[in-house]
C-alpha positions as CSV (number, residue, x, y, z in Angstrom):
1,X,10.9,-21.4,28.9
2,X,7.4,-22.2,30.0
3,X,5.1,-25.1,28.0
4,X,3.5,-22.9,24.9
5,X,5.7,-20.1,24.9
6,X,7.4,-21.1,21.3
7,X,4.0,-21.5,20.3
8,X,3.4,-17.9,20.9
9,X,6.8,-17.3,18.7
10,X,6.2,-19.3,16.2
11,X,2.4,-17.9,16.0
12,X,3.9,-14.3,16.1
13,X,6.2,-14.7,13.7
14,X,3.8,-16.3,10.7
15,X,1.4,-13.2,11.8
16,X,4.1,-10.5,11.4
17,X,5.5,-12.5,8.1
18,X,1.4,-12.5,6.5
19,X,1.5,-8.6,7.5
20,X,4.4,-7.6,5.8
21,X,3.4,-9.7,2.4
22,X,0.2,-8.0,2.7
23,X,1.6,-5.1,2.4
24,X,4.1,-5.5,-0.9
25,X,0.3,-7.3,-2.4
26,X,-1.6,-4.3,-1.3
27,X,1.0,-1.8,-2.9
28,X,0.9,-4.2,-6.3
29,X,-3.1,-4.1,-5.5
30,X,-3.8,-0.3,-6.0
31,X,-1.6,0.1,-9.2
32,X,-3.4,-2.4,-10.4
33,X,-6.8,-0.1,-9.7
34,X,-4.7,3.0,-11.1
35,X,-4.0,4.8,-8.0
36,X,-0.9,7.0,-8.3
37,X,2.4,6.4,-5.8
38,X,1.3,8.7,-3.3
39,X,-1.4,6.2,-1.7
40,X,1.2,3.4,-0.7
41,X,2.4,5.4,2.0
42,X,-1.3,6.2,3.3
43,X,-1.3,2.1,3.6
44,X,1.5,2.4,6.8
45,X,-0.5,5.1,7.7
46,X,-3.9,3.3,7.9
47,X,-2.5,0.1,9.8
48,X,-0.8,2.1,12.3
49,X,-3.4,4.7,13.4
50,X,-5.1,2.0,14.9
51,X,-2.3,1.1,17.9
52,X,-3.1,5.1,19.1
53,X,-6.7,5.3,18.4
54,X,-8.1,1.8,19.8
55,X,-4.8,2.1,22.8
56,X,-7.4,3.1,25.5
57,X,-9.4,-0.1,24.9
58,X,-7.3,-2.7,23.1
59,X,-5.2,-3.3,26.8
60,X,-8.3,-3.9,28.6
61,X,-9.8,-6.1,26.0
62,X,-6.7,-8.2,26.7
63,X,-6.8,-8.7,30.0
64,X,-10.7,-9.6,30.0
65,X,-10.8,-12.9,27.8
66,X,-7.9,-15.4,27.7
67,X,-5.0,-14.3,25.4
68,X,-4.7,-17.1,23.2
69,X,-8.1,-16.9,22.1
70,X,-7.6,-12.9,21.4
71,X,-4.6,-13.3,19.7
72,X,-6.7,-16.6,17.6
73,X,-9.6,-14.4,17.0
74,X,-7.4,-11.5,16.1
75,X,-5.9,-13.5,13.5
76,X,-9.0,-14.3,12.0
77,X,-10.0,-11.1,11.5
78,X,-6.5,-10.6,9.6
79,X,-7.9,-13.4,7.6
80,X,-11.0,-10.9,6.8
81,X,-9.2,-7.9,6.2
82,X,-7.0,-10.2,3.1
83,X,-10.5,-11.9,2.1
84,X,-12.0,-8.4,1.7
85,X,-8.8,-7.3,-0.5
86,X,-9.6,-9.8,-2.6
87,X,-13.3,-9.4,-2.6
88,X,-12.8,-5.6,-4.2
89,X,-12.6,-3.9,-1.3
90,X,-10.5,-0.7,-1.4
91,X,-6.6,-2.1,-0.2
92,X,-6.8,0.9,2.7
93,X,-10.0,-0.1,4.7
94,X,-8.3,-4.0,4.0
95,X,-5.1,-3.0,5.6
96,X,-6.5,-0.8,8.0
97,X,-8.7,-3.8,9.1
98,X,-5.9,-5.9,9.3
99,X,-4.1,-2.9,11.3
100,X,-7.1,-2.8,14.2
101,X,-6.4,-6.8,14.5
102,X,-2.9,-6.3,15.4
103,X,-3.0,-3.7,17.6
104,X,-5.7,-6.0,20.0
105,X,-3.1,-8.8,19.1
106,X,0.0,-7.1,20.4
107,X,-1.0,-6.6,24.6
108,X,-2.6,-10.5,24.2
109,X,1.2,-11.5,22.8
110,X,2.9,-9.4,24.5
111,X,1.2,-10.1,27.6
112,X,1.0,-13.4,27.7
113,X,4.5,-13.7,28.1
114,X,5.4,-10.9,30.8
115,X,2.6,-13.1,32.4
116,X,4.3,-16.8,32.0
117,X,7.9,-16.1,31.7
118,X,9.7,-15.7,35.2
119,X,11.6,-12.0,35.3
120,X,14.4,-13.9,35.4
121,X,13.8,-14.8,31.8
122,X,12.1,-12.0,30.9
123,X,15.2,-10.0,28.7
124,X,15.6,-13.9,26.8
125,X,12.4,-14.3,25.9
126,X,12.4,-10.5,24.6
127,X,15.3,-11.3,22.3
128,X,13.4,-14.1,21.0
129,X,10.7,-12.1,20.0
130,X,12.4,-9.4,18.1
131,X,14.1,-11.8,16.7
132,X,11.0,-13.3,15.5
133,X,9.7,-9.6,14.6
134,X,12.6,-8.9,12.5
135,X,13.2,-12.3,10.4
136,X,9.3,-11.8,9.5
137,X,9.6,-8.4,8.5
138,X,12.3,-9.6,6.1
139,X,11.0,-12.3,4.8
140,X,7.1,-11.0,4.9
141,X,9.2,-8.4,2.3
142,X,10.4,-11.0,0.9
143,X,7.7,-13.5,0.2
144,X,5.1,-10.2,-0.6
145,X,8.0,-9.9,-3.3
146,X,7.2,-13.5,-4.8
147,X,3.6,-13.3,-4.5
148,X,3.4,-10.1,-6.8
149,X,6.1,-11.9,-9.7
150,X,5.5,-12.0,-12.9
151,X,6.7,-15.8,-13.0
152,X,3.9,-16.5,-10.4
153,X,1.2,-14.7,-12.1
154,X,2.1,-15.9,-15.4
155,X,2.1,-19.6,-14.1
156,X,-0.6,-22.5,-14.9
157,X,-1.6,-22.8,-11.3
158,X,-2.2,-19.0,-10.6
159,X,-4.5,-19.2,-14.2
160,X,-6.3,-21.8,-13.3
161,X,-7.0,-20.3,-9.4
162,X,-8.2,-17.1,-11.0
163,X,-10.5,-18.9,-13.4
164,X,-11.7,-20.5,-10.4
165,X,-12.7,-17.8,-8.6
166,X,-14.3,-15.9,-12.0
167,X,-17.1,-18.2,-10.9
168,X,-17.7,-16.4,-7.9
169,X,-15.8,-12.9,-8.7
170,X,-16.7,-10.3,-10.9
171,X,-13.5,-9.1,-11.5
172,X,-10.6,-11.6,-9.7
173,X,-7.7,-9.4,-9.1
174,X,-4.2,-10.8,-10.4
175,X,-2.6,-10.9,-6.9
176,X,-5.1,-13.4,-5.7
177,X,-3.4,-16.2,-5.4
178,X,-1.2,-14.1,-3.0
179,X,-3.8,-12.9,-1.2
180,X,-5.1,-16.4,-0.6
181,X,-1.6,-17.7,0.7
182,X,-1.4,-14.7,3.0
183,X,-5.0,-16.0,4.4
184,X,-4.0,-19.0,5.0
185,X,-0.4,-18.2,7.0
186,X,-2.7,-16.1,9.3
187,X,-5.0,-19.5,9.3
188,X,-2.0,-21.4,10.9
189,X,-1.0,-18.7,13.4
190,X,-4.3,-19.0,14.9
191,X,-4.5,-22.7,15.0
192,X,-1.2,-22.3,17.0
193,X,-2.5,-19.8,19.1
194,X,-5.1,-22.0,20.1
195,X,-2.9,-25.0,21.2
196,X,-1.5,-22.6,23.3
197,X,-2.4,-23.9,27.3
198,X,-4.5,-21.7,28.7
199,X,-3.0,-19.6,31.8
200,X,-4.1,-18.7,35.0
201,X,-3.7,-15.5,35.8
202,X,-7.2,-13.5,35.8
203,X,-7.9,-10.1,36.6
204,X,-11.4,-8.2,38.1
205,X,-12.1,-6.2,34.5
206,X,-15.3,-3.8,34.5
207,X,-15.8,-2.3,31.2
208,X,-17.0,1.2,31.6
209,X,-18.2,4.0,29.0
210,X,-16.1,4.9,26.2
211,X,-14.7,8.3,27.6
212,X,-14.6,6.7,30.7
213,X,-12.7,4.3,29.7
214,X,-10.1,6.8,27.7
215,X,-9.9,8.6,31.1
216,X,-8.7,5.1,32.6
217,X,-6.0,5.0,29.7
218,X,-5.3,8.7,30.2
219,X,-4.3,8.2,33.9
220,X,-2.6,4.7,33.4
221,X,-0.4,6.3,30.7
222,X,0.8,9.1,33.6
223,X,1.1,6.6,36.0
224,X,3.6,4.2,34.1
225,X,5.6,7.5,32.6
226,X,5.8,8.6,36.5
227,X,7.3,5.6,37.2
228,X,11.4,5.9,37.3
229,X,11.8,2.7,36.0
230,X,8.6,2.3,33.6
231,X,9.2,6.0,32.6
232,X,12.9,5.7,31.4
233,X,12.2,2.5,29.4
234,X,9.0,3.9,28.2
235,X,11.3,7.0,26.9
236,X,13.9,4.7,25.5
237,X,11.5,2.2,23.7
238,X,9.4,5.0,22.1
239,X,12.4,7.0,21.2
240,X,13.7,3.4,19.6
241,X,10.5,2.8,17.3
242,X,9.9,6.3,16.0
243,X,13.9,6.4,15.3
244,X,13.8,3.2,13.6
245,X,10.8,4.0,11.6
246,X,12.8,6.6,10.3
247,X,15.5,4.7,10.0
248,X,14.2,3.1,7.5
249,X,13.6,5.6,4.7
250,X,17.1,7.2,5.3
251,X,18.7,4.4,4.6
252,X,16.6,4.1,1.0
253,X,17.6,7.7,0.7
254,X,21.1,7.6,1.7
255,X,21.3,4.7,-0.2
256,X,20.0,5.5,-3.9
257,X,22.2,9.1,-3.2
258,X,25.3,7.7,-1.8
259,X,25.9,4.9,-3.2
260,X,23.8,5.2,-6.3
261,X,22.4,1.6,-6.3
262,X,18.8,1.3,-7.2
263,X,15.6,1.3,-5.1
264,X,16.0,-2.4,-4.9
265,X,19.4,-2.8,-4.1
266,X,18.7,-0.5,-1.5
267,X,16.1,-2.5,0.4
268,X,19.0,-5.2,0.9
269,X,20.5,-3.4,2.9
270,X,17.5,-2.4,5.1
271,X,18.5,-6.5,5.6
272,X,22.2,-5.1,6.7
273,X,20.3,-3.5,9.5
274,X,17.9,-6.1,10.8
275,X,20.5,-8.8,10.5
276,X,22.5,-6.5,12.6
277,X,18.9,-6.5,14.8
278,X,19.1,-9.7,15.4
279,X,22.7,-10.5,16.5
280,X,22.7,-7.6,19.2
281,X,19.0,-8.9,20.4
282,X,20.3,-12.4,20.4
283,X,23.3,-11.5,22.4
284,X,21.2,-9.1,24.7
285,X,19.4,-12.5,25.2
286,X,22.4,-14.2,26.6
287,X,24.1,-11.7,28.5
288,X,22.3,-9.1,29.9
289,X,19.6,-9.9,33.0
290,X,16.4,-7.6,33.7
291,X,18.3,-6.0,36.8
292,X,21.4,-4.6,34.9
293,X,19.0,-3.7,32.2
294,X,19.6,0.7,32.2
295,X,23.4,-0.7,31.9
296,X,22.9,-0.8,27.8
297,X,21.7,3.3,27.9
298,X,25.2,3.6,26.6
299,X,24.7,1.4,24.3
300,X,22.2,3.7,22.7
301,X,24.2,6.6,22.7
302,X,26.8,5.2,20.7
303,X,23.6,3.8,18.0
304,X,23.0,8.0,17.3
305,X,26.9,8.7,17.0
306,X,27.3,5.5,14.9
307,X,24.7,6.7,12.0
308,X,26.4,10.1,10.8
309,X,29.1,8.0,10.4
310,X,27.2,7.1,6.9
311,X,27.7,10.0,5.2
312,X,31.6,9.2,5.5
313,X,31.1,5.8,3.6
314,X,31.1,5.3,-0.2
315,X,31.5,1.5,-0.7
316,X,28.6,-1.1,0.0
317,X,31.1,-3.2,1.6
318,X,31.5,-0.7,4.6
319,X,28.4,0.7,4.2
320,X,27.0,-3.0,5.0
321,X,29.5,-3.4,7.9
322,X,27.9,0.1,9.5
323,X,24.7,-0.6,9.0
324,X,24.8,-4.3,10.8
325,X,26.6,-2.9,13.5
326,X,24.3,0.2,13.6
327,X,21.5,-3.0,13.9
328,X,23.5,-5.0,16.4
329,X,23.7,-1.9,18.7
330,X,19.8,-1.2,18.3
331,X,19.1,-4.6,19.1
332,X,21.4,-4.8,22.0
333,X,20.0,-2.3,24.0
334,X,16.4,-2.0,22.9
335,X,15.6,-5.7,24.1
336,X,16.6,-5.4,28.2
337,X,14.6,-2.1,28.1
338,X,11.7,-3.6,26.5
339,X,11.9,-6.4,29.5
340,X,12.6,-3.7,31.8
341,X,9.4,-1.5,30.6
342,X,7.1,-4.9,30.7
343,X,8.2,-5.8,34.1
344,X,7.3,-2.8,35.6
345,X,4.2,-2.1,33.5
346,X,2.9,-5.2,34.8
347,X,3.9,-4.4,38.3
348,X,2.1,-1.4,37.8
349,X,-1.0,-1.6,36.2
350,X,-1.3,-5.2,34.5
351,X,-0.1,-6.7,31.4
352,X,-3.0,-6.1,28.7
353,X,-3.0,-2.6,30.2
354,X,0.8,-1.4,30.3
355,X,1.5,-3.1,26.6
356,X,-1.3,-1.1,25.2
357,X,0.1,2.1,26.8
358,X,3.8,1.2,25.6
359,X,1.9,0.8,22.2
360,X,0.7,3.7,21.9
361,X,3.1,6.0,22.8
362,X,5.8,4.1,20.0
363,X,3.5,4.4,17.2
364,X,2.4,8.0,18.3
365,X,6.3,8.5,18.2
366,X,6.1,6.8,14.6
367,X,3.6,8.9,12.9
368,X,5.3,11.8,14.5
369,X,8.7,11.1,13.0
370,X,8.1,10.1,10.1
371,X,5.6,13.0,9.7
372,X,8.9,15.5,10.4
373,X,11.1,13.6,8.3
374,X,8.1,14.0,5.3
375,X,8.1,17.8,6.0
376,X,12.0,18.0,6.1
377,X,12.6,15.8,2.5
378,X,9.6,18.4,1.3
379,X,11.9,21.0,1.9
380,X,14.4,19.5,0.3
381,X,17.4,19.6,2.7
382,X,20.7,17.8,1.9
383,X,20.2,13.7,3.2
384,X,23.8,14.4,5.0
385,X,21.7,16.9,7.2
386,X,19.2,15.0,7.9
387,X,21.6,12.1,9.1
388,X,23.3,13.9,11.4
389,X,20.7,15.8,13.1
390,X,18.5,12.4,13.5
391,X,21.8,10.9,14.6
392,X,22.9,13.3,17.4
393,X,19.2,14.2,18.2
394,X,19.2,10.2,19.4
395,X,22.4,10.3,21.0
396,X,21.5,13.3,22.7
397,X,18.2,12.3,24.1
398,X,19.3,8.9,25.5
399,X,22.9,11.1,27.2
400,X,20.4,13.0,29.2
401,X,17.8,10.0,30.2
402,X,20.8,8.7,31.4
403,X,22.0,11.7,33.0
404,X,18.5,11.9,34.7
405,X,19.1,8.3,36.4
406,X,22.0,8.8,37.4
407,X,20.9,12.3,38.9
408,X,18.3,10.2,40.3
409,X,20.5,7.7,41.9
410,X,22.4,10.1,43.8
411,X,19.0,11.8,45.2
412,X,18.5,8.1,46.3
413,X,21.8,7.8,47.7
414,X,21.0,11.0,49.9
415,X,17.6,9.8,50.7
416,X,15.9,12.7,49.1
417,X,14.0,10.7,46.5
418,X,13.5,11.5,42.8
419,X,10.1,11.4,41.0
């Protein structure tokens, strides 16, 4: 791998970690204020709308200043957003801050390393980046967990911080010696992000108006879905995040039904699936290069057949040998179409520019999933419904994108082109 890219890694994956802790501090944060249950979700909601609204201009913000001073800059701002928290400052216009600094901080990190690392490469250093992704998300869960304890509130050190800061605060909030921890992991990612050496790849940016510039996203985004290559992978990573978005909250669901464990016992075995993450992006890592990349499209078919498989399992012990295997498939073929999409997004329009795009369309896809899984809980279907319609509705979209390549290679084969 080139000189700084585990810098970028290790960078990305303190960021993501602080993120995820935010978030279990935030959640503490407004019962502490008295708001009722129904506002934590609004705190996803918040951190994500940015990625769609700020997509027409976060891609060419990326590709107009170097990208290790971005994603530096961005995680200062992170620091801001957890200062503000502390500071009395509602938790949604924190997180939401914190939310608009990712989303420029994704095309600079993504982007930096479709730039640097050879195509060759490309599909490895993907697997180490979701692997990064996902070991952060469980331990930012994890670590937000610890910083919201009883045992930590109640100790000597977290007293004597919160008399501390009385001098300066009105009201210090319990969490704050959580909140400054969090600050200072996003401190540390941005000192790594600024050791690492600067690149050389530079591109003729001309900022234009605001609508303008939307118009520029607009056509960018039907240019790279156009694209047989960049469309298919677009289709596939989009379909991936909204799906494991949703993913999510079934297996909560499923879980507390099912298998009647509590809320926390259920979370563990969100941990069954990213485990399961990690071992099939690991081994995409090693086995699969960018060229044989639409190979694994199979691979994602058998991901939607595997999940109603849950509502034939009643012992943890299976139901944590499906779920990891239900992970290791995701993992396995998400990763070589994520290097597939970035290798032709670049190609195509350039690398703050395509990673923006893919952005947007798998956090549209997010909000819109979740949104129709909300509205189907609301009306109260059976959770062995919903597992097998979101289960074959996934295994049925990826058989027919790859039915559409393969229609598309015969055209080729018979020279008459396929759009």
């Amino acid at each position: 791998m080139p000189t700084g890219f585990y810098l970028v890694i290790a960078s990305q994956f303190l960021s993501a970690l602080a993120d995820n802790a935010l978030l279990i501090v935030a959640m503490a944060r407004m019962q502490e204020i008295g708001l009722s249950g129904w506002w934590a979700p609004l705190l996803k909601l918040s951190f994500t709308l940015s990625y769609v609204v700020f997509a027409p201009w976060v891609g060419t913000l990326a590709d107009a200043v170097p990208k290790e001073r971005l994603m530096a800059w961005m995680n200062g701002l992170k620091v801001v957003g957890a200062m503000l928290m502390l500071w009395g400052a509602h938790p949604l216009l924190a997180y939401g801050l914190v939310g608009l600094a990712a989303a420029a901080y994704a095309p600079a990190k993504y982007g930096i390393v479709t730039e640097r690392v050879p195509a060759s490469r490309l599909v490895a250093a993907n697997g180490w980046i979701e692997v990064s992704i996902v070991c952060a998300v469980l331990l930012g869960a994890v670590t937000g967990g610890a910083l919201i304890s009883p045992q930590l509130a109640a100790s000597s050190l977290a007293t004597e911080v919160r008399q501390l800061a009385a001098l300066v605060l009105a009201q210090p909030t319990a969490w704050l010696p959580g909140l400054l921890v969090i600050s200072a992991l996003y401190a540390v990612a941005a000192l790594l992000n600024l050791g690492i050496p600067p690149g050389d790849r530079r591109y003729a940016i001309t900022w234009e108006g605001p609508l303008r510039m939307v118009g520029q996203f607009r056509a960018a985004n039907i240019e790279l879905w156009r694209d047989r290559d960049g469309g298919l992978s677009l289709a596939v990573t989009t379909l991936f995040w909204g799906a494991g978005a949703t993913l999510q909250f079934i297996v909560l669901d499923w879980a507390q039904r099912a298998l009647q464990l509590g809320l926390d016992q259920a979370a563990y075995l969100q941990g069954a699936v990213a485990v399961g993450v990690v071992v099939g992006a690991a081994l995409a890592g090693r086995w699969v290069r960018l060229q044989h990349a639409k190979r694994v499209l199979l691979i994602g078919v058998a991901m939607g057949l595997l999940t109603p498989c849950m509502t034939q399992v009643h012992s943890l012990t299976w139901a944590i040998a499906l779920l990891v295997l239900i992970g290791a498939s995701a993992g396995f073929f998400v990763v070589p179409m994520n290097a597939l999409l970035q290798d032709r997004g670049c190609r195509i329009l350039s690398a703050g520019r395509s990673i923006a795009v893919q952005g947007f369309n798998e956090n549209l896809s997010v909000l819109a999933m979740l949104s129709i899984y909300a509205a189907l809980l609301a009306l109260e279907l059976p959770i062995g419904w919903l597992i097998w319609g979101f289960g074959l509705l996934v295994a049925g979209i990826m058989g027919l994108l790859m039915a559409h390549d393969r229609r598309c290679d015969a055209l080729a084969v018979r020279a008459a082109g396929c759009p």
